[in-house]
Rosetta silent file (secondary structure, phi, psi, omega in degrees, C-alpha in Angstrom):
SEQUENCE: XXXXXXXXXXXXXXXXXXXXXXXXXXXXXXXXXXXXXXXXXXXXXXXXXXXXXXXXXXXXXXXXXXXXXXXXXXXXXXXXXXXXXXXXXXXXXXXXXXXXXXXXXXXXXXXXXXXXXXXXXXXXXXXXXXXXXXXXXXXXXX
SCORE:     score description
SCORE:     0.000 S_00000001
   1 L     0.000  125.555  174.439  -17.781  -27.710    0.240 S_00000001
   2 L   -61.522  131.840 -132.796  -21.393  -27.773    0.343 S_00000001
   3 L    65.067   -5.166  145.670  -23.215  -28.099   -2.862 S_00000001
   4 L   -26.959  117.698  173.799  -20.541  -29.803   -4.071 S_00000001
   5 L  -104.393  178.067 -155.996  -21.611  -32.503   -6.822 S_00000001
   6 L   -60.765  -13.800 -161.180  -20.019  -35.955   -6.393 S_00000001
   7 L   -90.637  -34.808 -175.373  -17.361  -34.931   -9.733 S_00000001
   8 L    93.535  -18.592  173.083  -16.082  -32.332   -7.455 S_00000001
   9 L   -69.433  116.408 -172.386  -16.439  -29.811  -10.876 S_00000001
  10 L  -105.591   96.814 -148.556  -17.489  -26.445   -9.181 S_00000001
  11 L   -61.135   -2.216  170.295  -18.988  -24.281  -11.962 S_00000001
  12 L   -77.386  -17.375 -155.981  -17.698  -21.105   -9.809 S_00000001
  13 L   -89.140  132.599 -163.072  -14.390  -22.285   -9.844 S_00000001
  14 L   -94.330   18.035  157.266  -11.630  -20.526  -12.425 S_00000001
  15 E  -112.639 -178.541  179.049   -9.951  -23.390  -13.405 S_00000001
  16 L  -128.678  170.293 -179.787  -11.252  -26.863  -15.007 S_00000001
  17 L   -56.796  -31.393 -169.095  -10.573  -30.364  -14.138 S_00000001
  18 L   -94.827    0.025  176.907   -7.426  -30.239  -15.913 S_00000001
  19 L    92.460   22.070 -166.426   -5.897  -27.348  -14.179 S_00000001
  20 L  -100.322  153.695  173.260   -6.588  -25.067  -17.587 S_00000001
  21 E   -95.726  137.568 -176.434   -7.651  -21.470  -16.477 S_00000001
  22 L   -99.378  172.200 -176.326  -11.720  -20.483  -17.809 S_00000001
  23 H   -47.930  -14.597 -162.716  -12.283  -17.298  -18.797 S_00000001
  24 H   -89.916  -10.570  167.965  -13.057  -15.818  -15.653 S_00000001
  25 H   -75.926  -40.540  179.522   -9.205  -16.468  -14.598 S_00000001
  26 H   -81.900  -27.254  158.005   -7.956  -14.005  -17.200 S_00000001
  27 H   -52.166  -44.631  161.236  -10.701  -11.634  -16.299 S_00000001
  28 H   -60.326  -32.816  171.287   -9.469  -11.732  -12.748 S_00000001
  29 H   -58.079  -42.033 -154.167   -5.685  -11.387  -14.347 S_00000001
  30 L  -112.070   24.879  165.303   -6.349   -8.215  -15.873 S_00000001
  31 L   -90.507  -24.993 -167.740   -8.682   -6.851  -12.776 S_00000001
  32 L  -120.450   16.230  179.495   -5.440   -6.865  -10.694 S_00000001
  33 L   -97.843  147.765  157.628   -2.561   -6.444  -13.336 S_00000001
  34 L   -57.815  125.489 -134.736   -0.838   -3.378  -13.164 S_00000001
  35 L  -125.699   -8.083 -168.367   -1.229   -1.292  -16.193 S_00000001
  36 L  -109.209  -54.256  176.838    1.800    1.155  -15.399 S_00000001
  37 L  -138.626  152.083  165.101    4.481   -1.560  -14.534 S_00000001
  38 L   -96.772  165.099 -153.159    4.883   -5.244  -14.156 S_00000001
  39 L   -93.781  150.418  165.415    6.177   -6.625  -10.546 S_00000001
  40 L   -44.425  146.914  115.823    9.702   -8.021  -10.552 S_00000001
  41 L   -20.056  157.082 -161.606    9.696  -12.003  -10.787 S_00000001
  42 L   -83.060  -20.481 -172.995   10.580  -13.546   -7.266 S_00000001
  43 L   -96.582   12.633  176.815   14.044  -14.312   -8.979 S_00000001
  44 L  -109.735  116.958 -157.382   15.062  -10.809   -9.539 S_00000001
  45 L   -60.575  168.611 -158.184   16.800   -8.950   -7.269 S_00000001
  46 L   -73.619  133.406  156.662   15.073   -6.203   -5.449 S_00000001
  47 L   -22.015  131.491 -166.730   15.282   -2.957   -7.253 S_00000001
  48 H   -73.707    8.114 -172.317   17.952   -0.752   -5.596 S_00000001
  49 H   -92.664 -123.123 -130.517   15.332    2.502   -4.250 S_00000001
  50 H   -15.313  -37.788 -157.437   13.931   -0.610   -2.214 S_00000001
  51 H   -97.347    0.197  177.523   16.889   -1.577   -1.018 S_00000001
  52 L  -125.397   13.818 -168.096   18.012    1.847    0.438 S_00000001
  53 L  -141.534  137.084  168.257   14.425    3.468    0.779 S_00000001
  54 L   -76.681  160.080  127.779   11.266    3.010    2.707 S_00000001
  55 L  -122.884  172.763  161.534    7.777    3.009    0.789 S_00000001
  56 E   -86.048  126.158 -149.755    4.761    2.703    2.039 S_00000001
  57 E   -63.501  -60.226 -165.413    2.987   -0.567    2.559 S_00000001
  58 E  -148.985  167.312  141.901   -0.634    0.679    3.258 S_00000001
  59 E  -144.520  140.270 -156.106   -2.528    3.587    4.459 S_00000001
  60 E  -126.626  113.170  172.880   -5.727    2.695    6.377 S_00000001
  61 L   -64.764   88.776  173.148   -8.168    5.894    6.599 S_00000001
  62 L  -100.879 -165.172  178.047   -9.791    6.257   10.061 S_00000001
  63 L   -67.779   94.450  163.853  -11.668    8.909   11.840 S_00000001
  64 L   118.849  -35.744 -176.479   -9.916   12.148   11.311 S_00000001
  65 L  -141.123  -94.737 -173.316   -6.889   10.437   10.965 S_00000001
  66 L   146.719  112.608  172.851   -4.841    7.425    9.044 S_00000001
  67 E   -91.789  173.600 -162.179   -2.269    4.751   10.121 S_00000001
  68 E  -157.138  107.111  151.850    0.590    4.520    7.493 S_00000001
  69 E   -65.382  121.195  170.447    2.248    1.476    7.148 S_00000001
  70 E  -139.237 -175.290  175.602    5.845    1.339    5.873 S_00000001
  71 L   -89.036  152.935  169.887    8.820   -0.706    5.260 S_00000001
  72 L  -138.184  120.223 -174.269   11.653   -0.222    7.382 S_00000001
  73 L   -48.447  -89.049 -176.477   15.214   -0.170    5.999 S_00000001
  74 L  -125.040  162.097 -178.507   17.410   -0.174    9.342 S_00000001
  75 L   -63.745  -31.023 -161.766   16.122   -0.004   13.132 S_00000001
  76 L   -67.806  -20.237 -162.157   18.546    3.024   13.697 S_00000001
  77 L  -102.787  146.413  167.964   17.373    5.322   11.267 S_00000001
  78 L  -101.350  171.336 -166.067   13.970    7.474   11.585 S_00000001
  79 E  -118.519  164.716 -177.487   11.679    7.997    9.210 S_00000001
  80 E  -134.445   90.632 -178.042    9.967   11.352    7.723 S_00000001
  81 E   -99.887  174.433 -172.405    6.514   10.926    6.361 S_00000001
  82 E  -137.787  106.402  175.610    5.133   13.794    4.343 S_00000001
  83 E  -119.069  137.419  176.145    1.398   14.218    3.828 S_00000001
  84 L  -137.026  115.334  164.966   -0.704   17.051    1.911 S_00000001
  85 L   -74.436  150.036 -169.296   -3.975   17.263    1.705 S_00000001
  86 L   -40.931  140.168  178.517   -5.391   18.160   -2.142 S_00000001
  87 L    97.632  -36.274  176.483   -4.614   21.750   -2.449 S_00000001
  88 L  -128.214  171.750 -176.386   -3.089   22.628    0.326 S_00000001
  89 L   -71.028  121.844 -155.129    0.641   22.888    1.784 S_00000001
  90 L   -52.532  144.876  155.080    2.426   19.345    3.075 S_00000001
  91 E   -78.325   93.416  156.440    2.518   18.395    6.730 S_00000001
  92 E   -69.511  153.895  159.661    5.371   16.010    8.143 S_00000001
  93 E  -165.564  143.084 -154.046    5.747   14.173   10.703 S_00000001
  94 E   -93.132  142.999 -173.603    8.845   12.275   11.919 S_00000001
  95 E   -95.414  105.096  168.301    8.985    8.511   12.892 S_00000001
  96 L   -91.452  158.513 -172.802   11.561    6.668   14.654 S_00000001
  97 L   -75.469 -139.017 -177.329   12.532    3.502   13.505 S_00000001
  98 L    53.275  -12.787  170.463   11.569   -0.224   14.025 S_00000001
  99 L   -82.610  -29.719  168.393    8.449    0.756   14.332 S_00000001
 100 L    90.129  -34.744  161.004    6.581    0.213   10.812 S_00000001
 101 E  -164.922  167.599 -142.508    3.500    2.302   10.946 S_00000001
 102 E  -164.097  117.694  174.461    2.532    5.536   11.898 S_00000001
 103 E  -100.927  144.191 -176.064   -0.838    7.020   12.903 S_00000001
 104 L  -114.928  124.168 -154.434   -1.546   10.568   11.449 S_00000001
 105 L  -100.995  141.884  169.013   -3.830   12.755   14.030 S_00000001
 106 L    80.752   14.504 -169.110   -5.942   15.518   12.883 S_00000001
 107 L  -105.843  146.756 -162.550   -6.260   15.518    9.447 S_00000001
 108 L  -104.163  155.180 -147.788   -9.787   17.396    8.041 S_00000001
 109 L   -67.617  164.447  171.190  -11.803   15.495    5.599 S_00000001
 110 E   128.297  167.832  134.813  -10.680   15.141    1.748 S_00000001
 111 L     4.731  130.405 -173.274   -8.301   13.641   -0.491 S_00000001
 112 L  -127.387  178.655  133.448   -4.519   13.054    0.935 S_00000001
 113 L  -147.766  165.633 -166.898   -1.345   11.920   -0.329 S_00000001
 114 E  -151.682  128.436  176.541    1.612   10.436    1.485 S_00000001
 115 E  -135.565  148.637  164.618    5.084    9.952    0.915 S_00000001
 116 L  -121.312 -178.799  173.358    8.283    8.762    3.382 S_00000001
 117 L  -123.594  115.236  154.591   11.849    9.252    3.637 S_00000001
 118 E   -50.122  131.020  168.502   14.850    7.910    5.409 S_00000001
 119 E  -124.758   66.504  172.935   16.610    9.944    7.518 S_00000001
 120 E   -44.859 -179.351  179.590   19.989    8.210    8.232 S_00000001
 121 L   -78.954  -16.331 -176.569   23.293    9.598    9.646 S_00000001
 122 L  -101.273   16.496 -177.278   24.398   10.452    5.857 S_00000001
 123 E    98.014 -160.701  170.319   21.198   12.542    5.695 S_00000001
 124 E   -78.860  151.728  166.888   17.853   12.071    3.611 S_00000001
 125 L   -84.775  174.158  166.905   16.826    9.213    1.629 S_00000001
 126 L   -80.911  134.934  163.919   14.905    9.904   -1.582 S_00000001
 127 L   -39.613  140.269  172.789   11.170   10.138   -1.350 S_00000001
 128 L   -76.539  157.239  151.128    9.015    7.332   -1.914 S_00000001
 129 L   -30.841  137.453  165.554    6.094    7.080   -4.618 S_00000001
 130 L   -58.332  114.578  179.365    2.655    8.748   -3.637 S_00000001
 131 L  -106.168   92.395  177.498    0.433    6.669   -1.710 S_00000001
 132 L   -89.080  174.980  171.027   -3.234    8.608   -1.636 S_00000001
 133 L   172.897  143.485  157.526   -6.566    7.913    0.284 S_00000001
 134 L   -55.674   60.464  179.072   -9.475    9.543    1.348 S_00000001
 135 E   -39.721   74.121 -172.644  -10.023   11.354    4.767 S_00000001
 136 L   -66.371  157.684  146.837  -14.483   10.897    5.003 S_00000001
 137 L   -74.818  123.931 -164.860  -15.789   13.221    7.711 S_00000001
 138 L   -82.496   18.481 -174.572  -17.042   11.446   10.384 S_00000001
 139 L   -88.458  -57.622  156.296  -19.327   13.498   11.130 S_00000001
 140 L   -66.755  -12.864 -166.101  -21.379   13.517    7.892 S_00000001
 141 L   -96.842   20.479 -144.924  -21.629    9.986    7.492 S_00000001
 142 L  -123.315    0.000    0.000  -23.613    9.844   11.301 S_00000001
């Protein structure tokens, strides 16, 4: 890497020669640790609402509107997401499956949240956790 010296010691770097973590690795721990729950170990089996329920993966805020990423449980079943902007009364709109994300049309600028559902042959799944984001106008920002 350029500016490299010849030791190969990189004073940006969050480790040391010996593989010990510098301070700036535990700063970085506790920029991204969760403060509500810690994640499962890789050796722990999945929780069961994962294993019979979508959530949602991402939601990426465009103009007006928002794709919504999810998980998807089985190809057969559709999905039900449910979004309300702050304030006002929820919107749905239904998904079939295999597909994985889901762009949401129309939505006026502010504050959102988003939750799915499974909707199998034995009926609804349980709602997922609340995924929010922001809905700028695109109008104002121009």
């Amino acid at each position: 890497y350029g500016g490299t010296p010849p030791s190969q010691n990189r004073a940006w770097g969050v480790y040391n020669v010996w593989r010990q973590p510098k301070p700036a690795a535990y700063q970085i721990q506790q920029l991204f640790r969760s403060k509500s729950t810690e994640l499962p170990s890789l050796n722990d089996p999945l929780p069961a609402f994962i294993k019979d329920n979508p959530f949602i993966l991402a939601v990426v805020p465009l103009e007006n509107s928002c794709v919504v990423g999810f998980s998807v449980i089985d190809e057969k079943d559709n999905y039900e997401i449910e979004y309300t902007l702050e304030g006002k009364a929820p919107k749905t709109a239904k998904i079939q499956g295999l597909q994985g994300a889901a762009k949401i049309y129309d939505l006026e600028p502010g504050n959102y949240f988003f939750r799915i559902r499974r909707i199998a042959n034995s009926g609804f799944g349980k709602w997922s956790p609340d995924v929010s984001t922001t809905i700028v106008d695109s109008y104002s920002s121009k």
